[in-house]
C-alpha positions in Angstrom: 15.1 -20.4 25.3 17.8 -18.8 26.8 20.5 -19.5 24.1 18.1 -18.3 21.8 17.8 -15.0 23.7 21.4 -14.6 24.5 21.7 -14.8 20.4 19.0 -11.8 20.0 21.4 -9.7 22.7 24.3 -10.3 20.1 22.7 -9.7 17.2 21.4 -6.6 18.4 24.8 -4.8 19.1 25.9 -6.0 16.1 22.8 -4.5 13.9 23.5 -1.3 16.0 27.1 -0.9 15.1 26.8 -1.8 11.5 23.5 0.8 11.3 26.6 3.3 13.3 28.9 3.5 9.6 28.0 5.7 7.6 25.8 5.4 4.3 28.5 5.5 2.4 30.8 2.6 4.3 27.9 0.6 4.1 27.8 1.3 0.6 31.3 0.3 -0.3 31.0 -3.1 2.0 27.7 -4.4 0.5 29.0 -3.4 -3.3 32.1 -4.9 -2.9 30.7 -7.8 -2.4 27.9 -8.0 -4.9 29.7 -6.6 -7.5 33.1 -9.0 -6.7 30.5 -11.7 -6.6 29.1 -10.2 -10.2 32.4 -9.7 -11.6 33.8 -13.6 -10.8 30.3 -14.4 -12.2 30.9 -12.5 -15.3 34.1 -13.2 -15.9 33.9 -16.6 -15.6 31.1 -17.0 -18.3 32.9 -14.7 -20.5 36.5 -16.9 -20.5 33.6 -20.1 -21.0 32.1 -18.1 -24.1 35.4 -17.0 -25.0 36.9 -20.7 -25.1 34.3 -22.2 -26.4 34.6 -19.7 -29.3 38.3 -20.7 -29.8 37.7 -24.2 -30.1 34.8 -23.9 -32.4 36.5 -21.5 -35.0 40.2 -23.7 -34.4 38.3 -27.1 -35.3 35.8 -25.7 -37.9 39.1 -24.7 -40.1 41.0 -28.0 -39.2 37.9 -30.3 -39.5 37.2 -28.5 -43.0 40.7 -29.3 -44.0 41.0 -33.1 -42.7 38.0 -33.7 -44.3 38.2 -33.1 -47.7 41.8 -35.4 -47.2 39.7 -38.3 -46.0 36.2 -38.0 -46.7 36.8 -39.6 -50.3 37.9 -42.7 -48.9 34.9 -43.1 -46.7 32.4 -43.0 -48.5 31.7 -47.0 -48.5 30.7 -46.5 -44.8 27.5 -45.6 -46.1 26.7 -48.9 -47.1 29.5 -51.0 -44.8 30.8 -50.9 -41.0 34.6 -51.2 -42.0 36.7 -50.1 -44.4 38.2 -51.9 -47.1 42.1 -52.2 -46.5 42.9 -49.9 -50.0 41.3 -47.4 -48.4 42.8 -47.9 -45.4 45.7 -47.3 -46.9 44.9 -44.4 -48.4 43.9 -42.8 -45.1 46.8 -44.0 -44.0 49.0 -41.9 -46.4 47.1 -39.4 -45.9 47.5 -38.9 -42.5 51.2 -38.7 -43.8 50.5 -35.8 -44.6 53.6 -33.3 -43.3 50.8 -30.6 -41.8 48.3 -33.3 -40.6 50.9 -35.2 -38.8 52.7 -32.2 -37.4 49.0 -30.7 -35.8 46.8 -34.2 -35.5 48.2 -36.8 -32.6 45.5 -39.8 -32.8 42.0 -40.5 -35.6 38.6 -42.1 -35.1 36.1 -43.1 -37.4 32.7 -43.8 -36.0 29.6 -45.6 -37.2 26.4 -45.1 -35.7 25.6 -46.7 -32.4 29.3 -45.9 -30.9 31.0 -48.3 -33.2 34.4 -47.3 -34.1 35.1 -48.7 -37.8 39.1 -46.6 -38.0 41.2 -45.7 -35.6 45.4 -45.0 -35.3 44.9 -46.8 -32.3 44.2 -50.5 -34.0 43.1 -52.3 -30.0 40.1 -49.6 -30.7 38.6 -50.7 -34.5 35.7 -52.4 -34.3 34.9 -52.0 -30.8 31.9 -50.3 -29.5 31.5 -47.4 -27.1 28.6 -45.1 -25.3 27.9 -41.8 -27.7 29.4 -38.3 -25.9 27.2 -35.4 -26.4 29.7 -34.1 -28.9 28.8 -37.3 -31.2 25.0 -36.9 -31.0 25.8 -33.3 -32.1 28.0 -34.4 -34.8 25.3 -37.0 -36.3 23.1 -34.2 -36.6 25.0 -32.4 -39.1 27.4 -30.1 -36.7 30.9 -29.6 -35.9 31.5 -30.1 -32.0 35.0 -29.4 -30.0 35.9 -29.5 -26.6 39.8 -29.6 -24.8 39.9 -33.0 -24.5 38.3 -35.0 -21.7 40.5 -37.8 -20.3 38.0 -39.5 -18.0 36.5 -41.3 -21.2 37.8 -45.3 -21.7 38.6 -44.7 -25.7 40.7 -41.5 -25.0 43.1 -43.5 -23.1 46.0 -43.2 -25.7 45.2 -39.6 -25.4 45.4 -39.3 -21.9 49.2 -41.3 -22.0 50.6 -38.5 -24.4 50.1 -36.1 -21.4 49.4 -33.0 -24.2 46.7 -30.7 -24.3 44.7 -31.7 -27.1 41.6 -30.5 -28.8 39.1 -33.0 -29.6 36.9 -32.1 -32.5 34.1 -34.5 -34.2 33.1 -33.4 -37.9 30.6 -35.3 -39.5 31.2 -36.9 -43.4 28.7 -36.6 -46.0 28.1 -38.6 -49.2 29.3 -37.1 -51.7 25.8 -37.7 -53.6 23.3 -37.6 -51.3 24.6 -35.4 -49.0 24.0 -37.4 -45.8 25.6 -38.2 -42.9 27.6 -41.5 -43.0 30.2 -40.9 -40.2 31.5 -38.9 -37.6 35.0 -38.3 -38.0 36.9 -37.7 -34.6 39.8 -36.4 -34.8 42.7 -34.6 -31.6 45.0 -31.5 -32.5 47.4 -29.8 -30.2 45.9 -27.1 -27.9 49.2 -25.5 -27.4 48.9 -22.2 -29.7 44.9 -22.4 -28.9 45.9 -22.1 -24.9 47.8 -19.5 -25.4 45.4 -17.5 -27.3 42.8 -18.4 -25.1 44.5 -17.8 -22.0 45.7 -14.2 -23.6 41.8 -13.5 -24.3 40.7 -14.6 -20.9 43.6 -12.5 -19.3 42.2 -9.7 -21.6 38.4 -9.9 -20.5 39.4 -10.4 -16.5 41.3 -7.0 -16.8 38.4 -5.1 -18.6 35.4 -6.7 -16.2 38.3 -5.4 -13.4 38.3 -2.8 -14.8 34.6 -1.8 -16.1 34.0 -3.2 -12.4 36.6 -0.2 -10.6 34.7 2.4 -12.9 31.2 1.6 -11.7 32.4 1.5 -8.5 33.9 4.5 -8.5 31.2 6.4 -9.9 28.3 5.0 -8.0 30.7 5.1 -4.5 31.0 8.8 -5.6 27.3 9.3 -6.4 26.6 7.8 -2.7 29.4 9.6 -0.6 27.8 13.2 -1.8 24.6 11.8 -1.2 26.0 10.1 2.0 27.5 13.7 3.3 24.6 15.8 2.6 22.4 13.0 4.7 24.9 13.4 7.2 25.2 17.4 7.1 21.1 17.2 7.3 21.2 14.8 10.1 23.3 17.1 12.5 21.2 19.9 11.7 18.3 17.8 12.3 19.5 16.8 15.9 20.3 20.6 16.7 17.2 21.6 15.3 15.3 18.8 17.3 17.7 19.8 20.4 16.6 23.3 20.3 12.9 22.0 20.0 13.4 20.4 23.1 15.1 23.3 25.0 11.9 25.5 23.7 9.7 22.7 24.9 11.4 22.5 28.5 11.1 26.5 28.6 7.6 26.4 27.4 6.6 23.5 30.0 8.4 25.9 32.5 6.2 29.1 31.2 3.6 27.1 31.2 3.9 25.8 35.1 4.2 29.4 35.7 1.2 30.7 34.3 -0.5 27.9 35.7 0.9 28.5 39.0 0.2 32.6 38.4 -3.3 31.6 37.2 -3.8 30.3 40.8 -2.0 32.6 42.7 -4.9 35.4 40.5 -7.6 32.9 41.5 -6.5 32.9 45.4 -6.0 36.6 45.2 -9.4 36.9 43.3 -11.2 34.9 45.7 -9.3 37.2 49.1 -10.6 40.3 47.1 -14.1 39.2 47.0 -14.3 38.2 50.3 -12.7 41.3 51.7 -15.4 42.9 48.9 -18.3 41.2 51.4 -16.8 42.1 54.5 -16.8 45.6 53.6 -20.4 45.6 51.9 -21.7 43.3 55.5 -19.7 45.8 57.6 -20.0 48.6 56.0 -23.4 50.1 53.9 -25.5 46.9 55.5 -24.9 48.4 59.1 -25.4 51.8 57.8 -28.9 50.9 56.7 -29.5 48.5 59.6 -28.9 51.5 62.1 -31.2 53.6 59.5 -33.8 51.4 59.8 -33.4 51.4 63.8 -33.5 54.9 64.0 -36.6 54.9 61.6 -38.3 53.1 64.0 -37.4 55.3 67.1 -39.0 58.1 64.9 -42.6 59.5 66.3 -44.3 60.9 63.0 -47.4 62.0 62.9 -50.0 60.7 60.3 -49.2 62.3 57.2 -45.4 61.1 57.1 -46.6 57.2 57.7 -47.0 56.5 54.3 -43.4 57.9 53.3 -42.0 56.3 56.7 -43.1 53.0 55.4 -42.0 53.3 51.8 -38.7 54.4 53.3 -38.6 51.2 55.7 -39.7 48.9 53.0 -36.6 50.0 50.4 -33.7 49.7 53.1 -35.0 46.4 54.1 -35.5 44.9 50.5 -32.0 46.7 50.4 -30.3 45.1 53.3 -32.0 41.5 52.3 -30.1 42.1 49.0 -26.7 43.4 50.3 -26.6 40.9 52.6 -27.7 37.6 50.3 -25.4 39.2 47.9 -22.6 39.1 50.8 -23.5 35.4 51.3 -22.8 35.1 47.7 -19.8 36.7 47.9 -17.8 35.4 51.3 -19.0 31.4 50.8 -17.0 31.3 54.6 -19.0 28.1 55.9 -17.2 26.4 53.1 -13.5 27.0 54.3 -13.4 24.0 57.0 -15.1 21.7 55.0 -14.1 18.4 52.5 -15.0 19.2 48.8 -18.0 16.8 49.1 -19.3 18.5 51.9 -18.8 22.0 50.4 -20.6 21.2 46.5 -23.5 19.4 49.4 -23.3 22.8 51.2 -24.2 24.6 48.1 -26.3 22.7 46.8 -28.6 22.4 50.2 -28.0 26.5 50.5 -29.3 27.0 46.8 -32.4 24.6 47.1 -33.1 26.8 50.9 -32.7 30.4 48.8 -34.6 29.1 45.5 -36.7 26.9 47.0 -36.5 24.1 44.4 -35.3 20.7 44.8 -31.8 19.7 43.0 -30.9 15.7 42.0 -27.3 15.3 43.7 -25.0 12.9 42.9 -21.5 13.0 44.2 -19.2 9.9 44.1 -16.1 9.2 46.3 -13.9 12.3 45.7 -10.6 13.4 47.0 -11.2 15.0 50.6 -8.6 17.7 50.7 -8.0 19.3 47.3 -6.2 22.3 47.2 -7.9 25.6 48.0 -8.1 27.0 44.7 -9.9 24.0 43.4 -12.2 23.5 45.8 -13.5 26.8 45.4 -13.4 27.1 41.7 -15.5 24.0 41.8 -18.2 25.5 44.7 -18.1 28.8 42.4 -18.8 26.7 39.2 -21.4 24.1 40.8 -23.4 27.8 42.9 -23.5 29.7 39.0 -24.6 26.8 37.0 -27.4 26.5 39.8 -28.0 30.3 39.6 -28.1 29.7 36.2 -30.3 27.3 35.8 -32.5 29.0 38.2 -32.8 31.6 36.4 -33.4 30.5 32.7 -35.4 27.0 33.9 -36.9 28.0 36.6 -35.3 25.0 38.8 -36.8 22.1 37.0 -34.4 19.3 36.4 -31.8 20.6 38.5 -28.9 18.0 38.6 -25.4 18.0 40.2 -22.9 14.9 39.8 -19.7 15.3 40.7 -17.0 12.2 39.9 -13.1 11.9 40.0 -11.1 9.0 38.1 -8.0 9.1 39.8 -6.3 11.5 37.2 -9.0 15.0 37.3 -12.1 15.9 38.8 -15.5 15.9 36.8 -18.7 18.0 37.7 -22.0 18.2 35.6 -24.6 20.8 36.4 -27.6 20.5 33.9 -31.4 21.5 33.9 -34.4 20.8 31.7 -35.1 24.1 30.7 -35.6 25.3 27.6 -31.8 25.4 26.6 -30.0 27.8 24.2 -28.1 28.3 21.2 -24.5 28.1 22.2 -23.7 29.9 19.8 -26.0 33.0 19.5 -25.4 34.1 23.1 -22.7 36.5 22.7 -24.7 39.3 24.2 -26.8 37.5 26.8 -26.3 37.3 30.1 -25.6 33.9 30.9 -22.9 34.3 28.4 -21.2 36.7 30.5 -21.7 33.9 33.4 -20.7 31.3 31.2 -17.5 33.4 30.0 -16.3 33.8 33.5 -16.9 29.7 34.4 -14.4 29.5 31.4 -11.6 31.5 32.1 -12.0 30.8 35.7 -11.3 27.3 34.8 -9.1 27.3 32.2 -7.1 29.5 34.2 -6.0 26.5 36.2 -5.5 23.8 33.4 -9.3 22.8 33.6 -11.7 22.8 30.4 -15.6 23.6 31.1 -17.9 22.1 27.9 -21.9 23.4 27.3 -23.9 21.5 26.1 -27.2 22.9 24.9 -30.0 22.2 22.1 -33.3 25.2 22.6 -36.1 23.0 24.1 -34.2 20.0 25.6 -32.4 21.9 28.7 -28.5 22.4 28.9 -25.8 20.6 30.9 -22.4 22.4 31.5 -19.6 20.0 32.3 -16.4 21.0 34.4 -12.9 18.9 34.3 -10.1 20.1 36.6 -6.7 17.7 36.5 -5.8 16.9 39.9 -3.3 13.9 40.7 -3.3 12.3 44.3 -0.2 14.4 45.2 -2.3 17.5 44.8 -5.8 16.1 46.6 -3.6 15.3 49.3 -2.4 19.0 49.5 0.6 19.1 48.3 
């Protein structure tokens, strides 16, 4: 297991450094080898084609010649498996002949089934041998060649001359009939034919070589241009995808600050509209508190009551709304509590003002979130309430609150008669609904509604919060 790993570790540098050349290195390694592989490939069929060629045209003329000299005096074959000793003779002057005995070294006359019925070599007449491909070939009508092979038992004077010979088998006809009545077998010197062959072979090496270079050279070109613009596109890639990255780093920075603005507006929001209660509880509510006292210190006779008590009734409905609306405003019992305790607080506070019932649900949540959170989530739990208040009457009121470890989930819905997201532009729980958002969104939270007229509507509110941040950091 551990060889086997230590294996994958080396193979891996090595894949990464060979993937490190460039496309056109890479090019020139593989194609040197495929095509060097092609060209020995190509080559070496070529100088087989070209010597089998050689021999066939070299032995067609010298087996045409040879045997119109001796097919005359073997034409009793065709009845007979030797040769009568006149025309014996006559092959034997005939192979006299200055320009067959200056090209031809040894002769064989075959019968069928391997018999030899002639031969200059006389331990080889009438003896019998296994047929060569060559001889089937020859029965059938053909002229066969090959450089002689001297691994064969009857080629054994052959092989003690130590020449290069060409062995050619030519088949002999009856003169009458036309068919084949013997092979005759015959070996020339292969000097001149080497030469020529070797000279041709020579010839088609060089132009493969060469045809080989040129394709090289033209596809190594093709690829280097191609392998430079790749490589001109890849560094502009990688600045391109390096300036990406510096405008993503700047934009994750923007972002933190606009995140961390966003809360500093929310903070500074919330301190204005507690300082906004203050002065309403402090100031017009004790103006109209010490109205009313003074009211009551009044002695007016009968005819002012009924204005006295109209008067009295307005600043107290007055007071009762400055003050409820200062309540609304300051949320102070809130400050020293957990976040639990503080959506329980205004839940309990909304169901003592509306006097409704709400279904709470609140699962294990951090205790100590940062301010701005906890009161963005108070704010969004007291105007969904409000809300639903308002446009339900209080029926189905329903707070849950949850946290997974990673953000903070609250759901306030009600079983009013709902709405058409959509088509609320101008109403006034849009405006409410408008503010939940931004105030949200302002800190990285999203806020959902979901509403269909007749089934109620349930507004969902997801702040991020990690453990650093519950913690208070």
């Amino acid at each position: 297991m551990y060889a086997a790993q230590d294996i994958a570790l080396e193979a891996e540098p090595r894949r990464l450094s060979w993937l490190q050349h460039s496309l056109a290195r890479q090019f020139i390694l593989v194609a040197f080898g495929v095509l060097l592989l092609g060209m020995f490939t190509l080559g070496t069929w070529v100088a087989r084609k070209i010597e089998n060629g050689v021999a066939e045209i070299a032995s067609a003329s010298a087996a045409l010649y040879i045997n119109s000299l001796l097919a005359p005096h073997l034409q009793e074959l065709a009845s007979n498996d030797t040769l009568s000793a006149a025309n014996i003779e006559h092959i034997n002057q005939a192979l006299n002949n200055a320009a067959v005995r200056t090209n031809v070294v040894a002769i064989k006359i075959w019968k069928e089934g391997g018999l030899i019925a002639f031969s200059t070599d006389k331990e080889l007449m009438g003896r019998t041998f296994p047929l060569k491909d060559h001889l089937q070939r020859a029965w059938q009508g053909m002229i066969a060649a090959q450089f002689v092979d001297h691994h064969h038992a009857e080629n054994a004077g052959e092989r003690s001359t130590g020449l290069s010979l060409l062995e050619v088998y030519a088949p002999v006809r009856q003169i009458s009939s036309g068919k084949v009545i013997a092979v005759l077998e015959f070996y020339e010197h292969a000097g001149s034919f080497e030469a020529q062959l070797s000279e041709a072979e020579w010839h088609s090496w060089a132009m493969t070589a060469l045809v080989t270079i040129a394709m090289m050279t033209a596809l190594f070109s093709i690829v280097a241009n191609g392998s430079r613009t790749i490589d001109e596109q890849r560094m502009s890639l990688t600045q391109r995808v390096t300036q990406l990255s510096d405008l993503l780093r700047q934009n994750q920075m923007l972002r933190s600050r606009i995140e961390r603005a966003s809360r500093n507006v929310a903070e500074d929001n919330e301190r204005f509209i507690r300082g906004l209660g203050y002065d309403l509880h402090d100031g017009p509510a004790q103006l109209i508190s010490l109205a009313l006292l003074r009211l009551d210190a009044l002695n007016l006779n009968g005819n002012d009551h009924d204005n006295l008590v109209t008067i009295r009734g307005a600043l107290s409905d007055a007071l009762s709304d400055i003050r409820n609306f200062c309540a609304g405003l300051l949320l102070p019992q809130i400050q020293g509590l957990s976040l639990r305790e503080a959506l329980l607080f205004i839940v309990r506070d909304h169901e003592r003002r509306t006097r409704t019932l709400v279904d709470c649900s609140i699962s294990q949540v951090p205790c100590d979130p940062p301010p701005f959170v906890k009161i963005c989530l108070c704010r969004f739990v007291q105007e969904g309430l409000n809300n639903a208040f308002r446009h339900a009457e209080g029926r189905g009121q329903q707070v849950s609150a949850q946290w997974d470890g990673h953000s903070i989930t609250i759901d306030v819905a009600d079983e009013g008669p709902g709405m058409c997201v959509q088509n609320t532009s101008g109403d006034r729980i849009r405006v409410g609904l408008t503010g939940l958002w931004d105030r949200i969104e302002s800190i990285g939270g999203t806020m959902t509604v979901n509403s269909t007229p007749g089934k109620g509507t349930r507004l969902t509110a997801s702040l991020p919060l990690t453990t650093g941040e519950s913690d208070g950091q």
